[in-house]
N, C-alpha and C positions, 0 to 999 in steps of 0.2 A: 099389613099392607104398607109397602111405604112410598112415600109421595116425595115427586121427583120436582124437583127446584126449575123454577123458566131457566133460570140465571143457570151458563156450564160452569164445572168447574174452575176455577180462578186459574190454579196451576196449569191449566190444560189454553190459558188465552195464549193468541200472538197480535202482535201489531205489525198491520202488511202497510209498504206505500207503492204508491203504483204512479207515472209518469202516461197514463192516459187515464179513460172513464173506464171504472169498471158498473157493469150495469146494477141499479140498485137493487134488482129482484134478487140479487145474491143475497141478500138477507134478509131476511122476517125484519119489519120494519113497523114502531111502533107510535112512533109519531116523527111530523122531519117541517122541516123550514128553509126558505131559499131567501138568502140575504144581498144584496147588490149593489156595489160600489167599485167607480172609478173603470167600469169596463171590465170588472169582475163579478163574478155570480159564485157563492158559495152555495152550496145543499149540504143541508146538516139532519142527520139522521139519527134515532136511538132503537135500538133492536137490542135481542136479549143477551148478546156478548159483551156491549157496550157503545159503540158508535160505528157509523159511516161520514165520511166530510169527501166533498168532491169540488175541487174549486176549476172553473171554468174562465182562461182571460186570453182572448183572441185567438191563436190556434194551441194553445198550453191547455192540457190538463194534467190534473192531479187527481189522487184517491187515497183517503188513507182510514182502512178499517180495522176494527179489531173484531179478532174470529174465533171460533175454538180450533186449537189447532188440524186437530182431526178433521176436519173442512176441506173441501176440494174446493181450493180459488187456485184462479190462472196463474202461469207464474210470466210468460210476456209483460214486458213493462214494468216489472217488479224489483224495486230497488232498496228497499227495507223489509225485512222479514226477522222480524226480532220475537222471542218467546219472552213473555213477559215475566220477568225477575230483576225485581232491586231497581235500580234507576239506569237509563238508559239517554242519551242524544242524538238524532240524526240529522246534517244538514247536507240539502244539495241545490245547487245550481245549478239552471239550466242555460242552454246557448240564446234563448230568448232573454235572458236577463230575471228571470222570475227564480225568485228564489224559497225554496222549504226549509225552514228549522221546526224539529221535534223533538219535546223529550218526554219519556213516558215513566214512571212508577207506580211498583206495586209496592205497598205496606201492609205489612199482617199486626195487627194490633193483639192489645187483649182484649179480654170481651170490654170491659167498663171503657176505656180509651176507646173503643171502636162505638160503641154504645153514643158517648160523648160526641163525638166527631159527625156521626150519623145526625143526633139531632141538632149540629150546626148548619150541617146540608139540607136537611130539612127545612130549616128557615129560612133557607138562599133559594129555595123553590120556588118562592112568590118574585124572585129578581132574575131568575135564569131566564132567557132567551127559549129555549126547549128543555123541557125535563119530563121524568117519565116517574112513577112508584108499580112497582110490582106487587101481585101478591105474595104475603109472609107463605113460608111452606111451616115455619115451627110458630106456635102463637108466642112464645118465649123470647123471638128477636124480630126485630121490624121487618119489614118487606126490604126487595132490594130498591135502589133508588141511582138515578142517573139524570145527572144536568152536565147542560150546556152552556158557558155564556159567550160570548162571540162582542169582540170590539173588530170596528170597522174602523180604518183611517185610510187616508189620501193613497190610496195604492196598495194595502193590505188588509188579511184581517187577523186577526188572534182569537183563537181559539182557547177557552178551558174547559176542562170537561172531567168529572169525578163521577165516578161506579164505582158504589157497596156490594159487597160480594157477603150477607149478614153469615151466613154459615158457614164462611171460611175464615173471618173477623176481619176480612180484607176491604182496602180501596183502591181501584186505579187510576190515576190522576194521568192525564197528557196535559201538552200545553204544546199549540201549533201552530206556527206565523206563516202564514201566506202572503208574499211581498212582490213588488211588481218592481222591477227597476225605474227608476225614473231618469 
């Protein structure tokens, strides 16, 4: 009998951004947090592909989730659609002055480096903002694991955010500024 990982496969993520709200039932949703400053409302989400983050400031929104690609999301509003391999950047601007920088990577380690790394992030569990452990599917490699830390400043916030992918020896790292023109 074999037993099927919550976590899809790595190879099969994308990273979508979207230029309104896409609603959060799109995804299996395992724990989430709403943060708020300067006339800004971020919602930050963990589900079993990695993240949902939806920033709300005056009539501007954003959305930016990672999916498996095989997923049926909208494509209205959608301005990034990147399949996740190696490192990647996106920045846009909008006519309200609110501006997104993204950059996203995947690294495939080996197992002892991935091993390593895994229990750094573990320890950054008791500091993250939201974080989430899954159940191990092999007793052999840790569960998967996904945090969030979130800095808030005068007009923005920054996003980090790291998903273990333990049976692929993988992690996806994004890193995402939400900035408000001043």
């Amino acid at each position: 009998m074999a037993v099927q990982s919550i976590r899809p496969d790595v190879s099969n993520l994308t990273i979508l951004s979207y230029q309104r709200f896409l609603h959060p039932e799109l995804c299996d949703r395992h724990c989430s947090l709403t943060l708020n400053s300067s006339g800004m409302k971020l919602e930050l989400q963990l589900n079993a592909s990695g993240h949902l983050l939806s920033l709300h400031s005056g009539t501007d929104s954003l959305t930016e989730v990672i999916v498996d690609h095989r997923e049926t999301f909208p494509v209205h509003g959608r301005f990034v659609d990147y399949r996740l391999r190696g490192y990647r950047t996106e920045s846009a601007v909008f006519p309200s002055g609110l501006r997104y920088d993204m950059s996203c990577q995947l690294e495939r380690l080996h197992l002892d480096v991935f091993l390593r790394m895994n229990e750094e992030l573990e320890q950054d569990l008791c500091r993250a903002d939201l974080s989430s452990r899954l159940p191990a599917v092999n007793r052999l490699l840790p569960g998967p694991l996904s945090l969030i830390r979130a800095e808030k400043g005068r007009g923005s916030f920054l996003v980090y955010a790291f998903h273990t992918f333990p049976e692929h020896g993988a992690i996806v790292k994004t890193q995402s500024l939400f900035e408000k023109n001043r």
